[in-house]
N, C-alpha and C positions, 0 to 999 in steps of 0.2 A: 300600229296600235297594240296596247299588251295583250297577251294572249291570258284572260281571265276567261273563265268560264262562270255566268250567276244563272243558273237555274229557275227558270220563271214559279215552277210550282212551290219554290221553296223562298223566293224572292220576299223581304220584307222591308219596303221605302223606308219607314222611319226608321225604323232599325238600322237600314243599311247608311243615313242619311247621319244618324248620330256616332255611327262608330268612325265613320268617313271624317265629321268634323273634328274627331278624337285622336284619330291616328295622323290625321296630316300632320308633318312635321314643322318645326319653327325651322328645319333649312330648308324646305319646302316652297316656306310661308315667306322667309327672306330672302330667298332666289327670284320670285315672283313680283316680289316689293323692289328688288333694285331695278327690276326694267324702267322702273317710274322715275320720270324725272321731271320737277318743276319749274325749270326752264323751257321745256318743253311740252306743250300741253297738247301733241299729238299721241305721246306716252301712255296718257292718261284715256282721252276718248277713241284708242284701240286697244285699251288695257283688257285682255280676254276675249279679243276679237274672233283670234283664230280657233277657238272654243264653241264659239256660239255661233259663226258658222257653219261646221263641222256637224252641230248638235242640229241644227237646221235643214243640214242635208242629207242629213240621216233621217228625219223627219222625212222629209219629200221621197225618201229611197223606199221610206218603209209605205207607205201611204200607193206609192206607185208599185213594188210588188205584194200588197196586200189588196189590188185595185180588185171590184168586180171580174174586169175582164181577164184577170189571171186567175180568180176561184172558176169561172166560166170556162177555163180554156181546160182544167183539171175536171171538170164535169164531166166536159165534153167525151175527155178521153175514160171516163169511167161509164161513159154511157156507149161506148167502143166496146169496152170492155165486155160489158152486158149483153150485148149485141150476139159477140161471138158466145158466150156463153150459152145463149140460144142455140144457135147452129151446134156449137159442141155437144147439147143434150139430144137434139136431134138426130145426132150421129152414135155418142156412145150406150144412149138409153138401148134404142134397137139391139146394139149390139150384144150389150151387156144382158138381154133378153134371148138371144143365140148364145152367148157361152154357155147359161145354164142349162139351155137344151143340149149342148155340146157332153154332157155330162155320161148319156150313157151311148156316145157315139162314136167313132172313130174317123169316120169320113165326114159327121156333120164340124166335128173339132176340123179336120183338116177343111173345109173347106169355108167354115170363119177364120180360119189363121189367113187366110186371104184377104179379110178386110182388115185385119189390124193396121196395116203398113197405111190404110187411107187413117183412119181412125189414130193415129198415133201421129201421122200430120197435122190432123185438125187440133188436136189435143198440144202439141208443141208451141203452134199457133196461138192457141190460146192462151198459154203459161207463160211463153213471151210477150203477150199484152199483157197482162196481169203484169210481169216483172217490169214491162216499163212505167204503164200508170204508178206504181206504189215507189218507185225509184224517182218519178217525176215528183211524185207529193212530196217524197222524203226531201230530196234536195232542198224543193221551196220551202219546207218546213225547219230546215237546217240553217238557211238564209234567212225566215224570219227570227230564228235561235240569236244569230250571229249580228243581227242588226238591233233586237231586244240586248244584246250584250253589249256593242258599240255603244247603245245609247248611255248604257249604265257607266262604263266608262268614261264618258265624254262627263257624264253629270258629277262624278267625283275630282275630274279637273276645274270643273265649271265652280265646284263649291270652293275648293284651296286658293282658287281668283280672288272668290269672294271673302275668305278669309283674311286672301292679300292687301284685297283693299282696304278692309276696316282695319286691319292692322297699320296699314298707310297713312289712312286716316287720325289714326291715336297717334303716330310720330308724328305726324305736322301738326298734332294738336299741341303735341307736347314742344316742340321746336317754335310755337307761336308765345308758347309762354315762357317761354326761358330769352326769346331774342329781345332787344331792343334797337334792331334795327327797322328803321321804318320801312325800306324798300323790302327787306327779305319780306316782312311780317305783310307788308300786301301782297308779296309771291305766295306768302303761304297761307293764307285766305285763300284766294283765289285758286290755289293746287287744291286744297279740303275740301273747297265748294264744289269744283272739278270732280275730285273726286267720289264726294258723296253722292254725285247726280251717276255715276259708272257705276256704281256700288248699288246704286237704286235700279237701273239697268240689267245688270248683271243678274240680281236677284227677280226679275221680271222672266228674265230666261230661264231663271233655276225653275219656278212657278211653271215655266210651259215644259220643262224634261221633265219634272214631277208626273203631269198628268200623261205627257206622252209615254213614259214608262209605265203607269197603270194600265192604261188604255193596252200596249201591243203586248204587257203581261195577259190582260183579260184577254184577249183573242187567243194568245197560247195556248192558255189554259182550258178554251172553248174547244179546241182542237187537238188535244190530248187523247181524249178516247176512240175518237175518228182514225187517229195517228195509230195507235196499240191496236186497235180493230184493223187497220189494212196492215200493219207489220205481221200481227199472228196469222194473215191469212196467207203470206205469202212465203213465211216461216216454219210455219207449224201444216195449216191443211193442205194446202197444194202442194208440199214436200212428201206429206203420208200417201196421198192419191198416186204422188207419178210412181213412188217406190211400191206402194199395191199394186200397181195399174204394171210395172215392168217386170216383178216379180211374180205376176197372176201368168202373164204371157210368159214368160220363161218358162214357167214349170207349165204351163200347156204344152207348149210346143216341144220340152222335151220329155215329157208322158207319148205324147203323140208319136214321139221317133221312137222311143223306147219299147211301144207297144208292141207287144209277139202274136197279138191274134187281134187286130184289127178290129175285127165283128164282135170280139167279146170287150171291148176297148171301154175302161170305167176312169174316171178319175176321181178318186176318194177325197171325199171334200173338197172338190172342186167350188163346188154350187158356194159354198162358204164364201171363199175369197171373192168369189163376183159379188155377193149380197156385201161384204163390206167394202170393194170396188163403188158400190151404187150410194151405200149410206155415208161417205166418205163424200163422195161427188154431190152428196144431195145436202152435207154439210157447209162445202165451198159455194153452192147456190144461194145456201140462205144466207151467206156471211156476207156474201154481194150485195142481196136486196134489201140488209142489213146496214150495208155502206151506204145505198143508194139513199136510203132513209133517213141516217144523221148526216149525209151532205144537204139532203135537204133542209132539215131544219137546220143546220148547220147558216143556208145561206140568208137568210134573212134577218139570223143575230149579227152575220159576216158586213149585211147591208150597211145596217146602224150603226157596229163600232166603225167602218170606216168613213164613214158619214162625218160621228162625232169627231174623228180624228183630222178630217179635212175642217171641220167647222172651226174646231182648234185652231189649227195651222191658218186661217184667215184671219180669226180673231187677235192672231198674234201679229201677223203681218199688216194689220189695218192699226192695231196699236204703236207698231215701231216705227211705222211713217212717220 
C-alpha cells in the first residue's frame, strides 16, 4: 500500500473526496475500464472487488484493535504504573526528607548516601514502567494512525472504480447508439444493466469508508490530548527528575568526599536542589492522576464510538447479503 501519510486532525472528507475525483486521471480511469469485458460478465460483478474487501478488513482490523479489551489491557498497565508510583513515594518522600537534614551534617549525608543505591532501584523501576506503558500506548496509537490512513487509501481507489464504472457505463451507452447490430446491442444492455447494478454497489461501499473514516478520525482526535499528556510526561518531567535526582546525588557525594573537617561539613544549597527534587516528583504524580482521569473519561466516549462502529459494520453486512 503507498506510503501516504493524512493526518486525522487536519483530515477533511469532502474536501479530500472532491480533489480525489479531480485528480484521478483519464489513464487511471481507462486502465480500470479495460478490465471490463462484456462477453464476460464475471468482469463486471468483481469489478472493485479486491477494494472493498481490503476496505472491509481494514474495517474489522480497526474495530478489533480499538476493541474494549485492548483500551482495558493499557488501563491495566497504567494502573501498574500507579501502583509503583505509590511505593516510589513511599521510599523517596522519606528520603528526600533525610537529605534536607543531611544539610548541616557530614555523617548524617554519609549515612543517607547508603540508602540511595535502594532508592535509585525503586526509582529505575519505576521509569521503566513508565517507559513501557507510554511506548505500549504510543505503538497502539501509531497502528490506529496507520489503519485511519489504510482506510483513506483504500477509499480513493474505491472512488476511481467508481469513476471507472460510470465512465463504462457512458461507452456502452454510447456503443448501443451508434450499433445496429442486434446481438451486440442485447450484449450491451445487458453489460450497462450489469453494470449500473456494480456501480450502485460499489457506491454502497463508498457510503460505509465515508462513515468508517469519520468515526476512527473522531476517536483519534479523542485521543489526541491523552496522547501529548503521556508523551510530555515521559519527555519532558520524568527526564528533569532522573537528571535532578543524579545530579543532587553527585554533588552530594562528592561534597561528602571533599569535605576536610567532617563535623563542620555544610552543603550550600543543598536543601534547594532536594525542594526542586520533591516539586519535580510531585509534578510527575499529578500528571499520572491527570492521565488516570482522561483515561477515564476517555473510556466510555471509547464505549460508544466503538459500539457505533461495530453497529456500522452489521448494518453493512446484513445489507450485502
Amino acid at each position: 500500500m503507498a506510503h501516504i501519510h493524512f493526518r486525522p486532525e487536519s483530515y477533511q472528507l469532502a474536501e479530500d473526496k472532491k480533489q480525489t475525483v479531480k485528480q484521478t486521471s483519464f489513464q487511471k480511469i481507462d486502465q480500470l475500464t479495460s478490465l471490463i469485458y462484456l462477453d464476460n460478465p464475471n468482469t463486471i460483478f468483481h469489478f472493485g472487488e479486491h477494494v472493498a474487501e481490503e476496505l472491509l478488513k481494514n474495517a474489522d482490523m480497526v474495530i478489533l484493535s480499538l476493541s474494549m479489551k485492548e483500551f482495558d489491557e493499557k488501563t491495566q498497565l497504567l494502573s501498574e504504573v500507579l501502583k509503583q508510583m505509590h511505593q516510589v513515594s513511599g521510599t523517596f518522600c522519606p528520603l528526600a526528607k533525610c537529605l534536607k537534614d543531611s544539610v548541616s551534617s557530614y555523617r548524617k549525608t554519609e549515612k543517607n548516601l547508603q540508602k540511595y543505591s535502594d532508592a535509585d532501584q525503586i526509582l529505575n523501576q519505576f521509569f521503566t514502567q513508565i517507559n513501557h506503558y507510554v511506548q505500549e500506548a504510543e505503538n497502539h496509537f501509531v497502528l490506529c494512525e496507520r489503519l485511519f490512513n489504510n482506510s483513506v487509501i483504500l477509499y480513493h481507489d474505491l472512488i476511481a472504480h467508481i469513476l471507472a464504472g460510470r465512465q463504462g457505463c457512458k461507452e456502452i451507452q454510447q456503443a448501443v447508439q451508434e450499433t445496429k447490430d442486434l446481438t451486440l446491442l442485447e450484449t450491451y444492455r445487458k453489460g450497462i444493466q450489469l453494470l449500473q447494478e456494480r456501480v450502485k454497489q460499489l457506491s454502497c461501499i463508498e457510503q460505509f469508508a465515508e462513515k468508517l473514516i469519520v468515526s476512527l478520525k473522531t476517536i483519534l482526535l479523542n485521543h489526541y490530548e491523552f496522547r501529548n499528556k503521556q508523551k510530555h510526561l515521559i519527555k519532558v518531567n520524568t527526564t528533569v527528575f532522573r537528571h535532578l535526582y543524579m545530579q543532587t546525588m553527585f554533588s552530594m557525594r562528592q561534597q561528602a568526599e571533599k569535605a576536610s573537617d567532617p563535623d563542620a561539613y555544610t552543603a550550600e544549597g543543598f536543601s534547594v536542589h532536594v525542594e526542586m527534587l520533591e516539586a519535580q516528583w510531585n509534578i510527575i504524580c499529578a500528571e499520572l492522576k491527570e492521565i488516570q482521569w482522561l483515561k477515564k473519561g476517555l473510556r466510555q466516549e471509547h464505549d460508544k464510538n466503538i459500539t457505533d462502529l461495530k453497529n456500522l459494520k452489521q448494518e453493512f453486512d446484513a445489507n450485502s447479503a
